[in-house]
N, C-alpha and C positions, 0 to 999 in steps of 0.2 A: 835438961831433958824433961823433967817433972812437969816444970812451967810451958813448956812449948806443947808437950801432949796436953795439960790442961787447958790452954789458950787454943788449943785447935777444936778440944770437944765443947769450948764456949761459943767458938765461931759456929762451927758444925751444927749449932742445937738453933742456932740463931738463924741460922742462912735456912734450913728447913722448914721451921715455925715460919719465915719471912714468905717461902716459894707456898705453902699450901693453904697459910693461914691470911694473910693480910687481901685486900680488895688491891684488884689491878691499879688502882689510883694509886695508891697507897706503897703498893711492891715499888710500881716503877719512878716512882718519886725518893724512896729510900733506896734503890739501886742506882738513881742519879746523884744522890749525899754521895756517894760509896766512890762513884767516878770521880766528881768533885774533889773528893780528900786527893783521891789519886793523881789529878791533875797539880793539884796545889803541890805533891810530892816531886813530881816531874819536872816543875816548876826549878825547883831547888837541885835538880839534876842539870838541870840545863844553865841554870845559872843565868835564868830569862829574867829581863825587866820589865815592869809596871806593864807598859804598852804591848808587850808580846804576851805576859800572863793572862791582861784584861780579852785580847782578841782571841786567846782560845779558851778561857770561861765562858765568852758571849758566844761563839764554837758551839759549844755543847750545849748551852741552856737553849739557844736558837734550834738544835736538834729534835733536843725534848718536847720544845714550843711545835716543831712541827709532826712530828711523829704522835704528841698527847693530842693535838685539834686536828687528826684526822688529815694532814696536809700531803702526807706522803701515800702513794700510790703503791699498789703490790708490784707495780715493776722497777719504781725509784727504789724499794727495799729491796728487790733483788740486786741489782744496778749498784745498791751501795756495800749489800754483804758479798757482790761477784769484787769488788773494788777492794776489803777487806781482803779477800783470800789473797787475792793479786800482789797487795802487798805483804802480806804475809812471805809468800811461797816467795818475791825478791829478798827479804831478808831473812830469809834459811839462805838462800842463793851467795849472798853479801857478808855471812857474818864473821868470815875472815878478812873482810874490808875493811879499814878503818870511820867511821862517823865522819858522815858529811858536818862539814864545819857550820856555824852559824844558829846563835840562839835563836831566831825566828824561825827557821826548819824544825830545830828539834825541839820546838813546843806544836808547830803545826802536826808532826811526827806523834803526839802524845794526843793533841787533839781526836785528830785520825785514830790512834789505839784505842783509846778509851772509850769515843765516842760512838765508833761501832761496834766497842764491844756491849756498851749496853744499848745499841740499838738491836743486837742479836740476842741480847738477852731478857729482852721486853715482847722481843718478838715470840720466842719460842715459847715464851710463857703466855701470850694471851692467842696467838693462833695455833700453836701444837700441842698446849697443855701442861702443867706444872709435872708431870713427870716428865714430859723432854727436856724443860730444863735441868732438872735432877740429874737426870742421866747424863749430860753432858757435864756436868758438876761433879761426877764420880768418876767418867772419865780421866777427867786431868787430876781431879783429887788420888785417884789407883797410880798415874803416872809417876807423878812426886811422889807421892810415898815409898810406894816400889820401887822406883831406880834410887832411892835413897838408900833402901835396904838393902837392895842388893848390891849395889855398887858396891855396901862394906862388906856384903859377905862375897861377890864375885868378882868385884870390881877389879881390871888391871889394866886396862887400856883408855887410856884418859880420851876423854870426849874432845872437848876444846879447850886445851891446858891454858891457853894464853886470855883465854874470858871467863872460866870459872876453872880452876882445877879442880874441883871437890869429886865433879862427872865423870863417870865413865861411861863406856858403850854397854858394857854388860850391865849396868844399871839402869839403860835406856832399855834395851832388849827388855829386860823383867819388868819396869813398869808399861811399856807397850804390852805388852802379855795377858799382867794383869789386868787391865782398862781394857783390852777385847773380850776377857771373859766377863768382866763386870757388866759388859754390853750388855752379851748376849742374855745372860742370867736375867738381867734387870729387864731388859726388854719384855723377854719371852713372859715373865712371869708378873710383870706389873704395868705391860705397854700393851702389846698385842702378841699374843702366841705363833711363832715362828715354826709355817708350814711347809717351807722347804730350803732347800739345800740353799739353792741359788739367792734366795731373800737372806739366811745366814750366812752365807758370805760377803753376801755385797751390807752386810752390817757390820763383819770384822774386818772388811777391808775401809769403810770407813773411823770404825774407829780407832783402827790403827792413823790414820792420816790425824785425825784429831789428835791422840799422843804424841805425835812427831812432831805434830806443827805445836804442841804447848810446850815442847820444851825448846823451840825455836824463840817462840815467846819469853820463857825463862832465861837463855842465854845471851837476847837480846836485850832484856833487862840490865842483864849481870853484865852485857859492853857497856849500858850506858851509863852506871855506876861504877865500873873500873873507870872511865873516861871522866869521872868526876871526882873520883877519890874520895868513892863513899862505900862502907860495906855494907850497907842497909840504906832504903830508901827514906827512912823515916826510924820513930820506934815505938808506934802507937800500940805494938801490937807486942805484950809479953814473951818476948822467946824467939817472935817470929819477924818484929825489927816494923817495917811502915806496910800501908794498905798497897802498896805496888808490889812487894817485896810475897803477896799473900795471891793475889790474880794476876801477876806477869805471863804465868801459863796462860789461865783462863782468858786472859785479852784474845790470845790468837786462835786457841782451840775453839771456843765458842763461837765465834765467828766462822769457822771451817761447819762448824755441825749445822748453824739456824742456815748458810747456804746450802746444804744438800737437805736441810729438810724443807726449805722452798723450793728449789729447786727440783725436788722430786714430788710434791704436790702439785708445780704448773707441769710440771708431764705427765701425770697420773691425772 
């Protein structure tokens, strides 16, 4: 436990310094290393060959390529974070399905994850501002932690025993809870001050959807390592096992937040 609390406040110190301090170039170039490693992890879940890992490296870098030279439109970014949610919200739908078969899918699968997840998280850092990414960073950070703690101290109703037993509902409940107030808190006091009812609501009812769907992201992680007969993705990360095993949340939740904060920017 020592190790995993310390390796989280090394990440913690790092991913902040990274979001406020480093040049846009520079962020989203180090948040494409970060997918990368992730992909290479995926890789090794999938049990993909040369030719299917190479097509979804060239996946992402071709991403980067167009999203860094200006290539992508505000409405292809919507188009692609409305496309992220979509598949998001089918694999909450699906996760007592089994894994479609076929290493080519399930790298194409990890392409797709990764790759919008740091297209939403490129986004919200250079058009909404290095606190909106924050904020959704402590969203799914409140989630985890919280349904972890609680789960031991209320936990008795297993989430989805047959893809992680560790989960419970009562531990989903307390980290959704926590991550709605963390919203609000952080919002009001470090984004823009929350002038009425109806605008605080429709912020905890979103990020409530963001905690829901990171830990959809988490459990669907945790299929695709039971489906490989791995209990960690990796274990670059002291305590905390590979870089998938660290953003499985953040893949899916982040993507939920940079679409409703485009989303609510082309209607406003």
């Amino acid at each position: 436990m020592k190790t995993r609390i310390l390796s989280a406040l090394v990440m913690a110190i790092v991913v902040v310094l990274g979001i406020f301090k480093l040049p846009a170039v520079v962020f989203n170039a180090f948040a494409l290393l970060i997918m990368l490693g992730g992909l290479l992890e995926w890789r090794k879940l999938c049990s993909a060959n040369l030719p299917q890992s190479l097509f979804a490296f060239a996946g992402l870098l071709l991403l980067y390529g167009a999203y860094t030279g200006g290539y992508l439109t505000s409405i292809s970014l919507f188009v692609l974070l409305a496309t992220g949610v979509l598949m998001w919200l089918i694999k909450a739908l699906t996760l007592a399905a089994p894994l479609p078969r076929g290493k080519a899918l399930c790298m194409v699968d990890g392409l797709i994850s990764l790759g919008l997840a740091w297209l939403a998280m490129v986004v919200l850092r250079d058009q909404f501002g290095q606190h909106s990414l924050m904020l959704v960073l402590l969203m799914v950070w409140g989630t985890d932690t919280f349904a972890y703690f609680g789960g031991k101290r209320f936990g008795k109703t297993k989430l989805a025993p047959s893809i992680s037993p560790g989960k419970t509902r009562e531990g989903v409940v307390s980290g959704v809870l926590v991550a709605m107030l963390v919203t609000v808190i952080y919002t009001h006091f470090l984004i823009v001050p929350l002038s009425s009812f109806a605008q605080t609501l429709v912020l905890l009812f979103v990020s409530m959807l963001v905690a829901l769907i990171s830990v959809v992201g988490d459990l669907s992680e945790s299929k695709l390592k039971r489906a490989a007969g791995l209990k960690d993705s990796g274990n670059l990360i002291p305590g905390h096992g590979g870089i998938l095993d660290r953003i499985d949340g953040l893949m899916a939740g982040i993507v939920v937040y940079a679409f409703y904060s485009t989303l609510t920017q082309t209607l406003l």
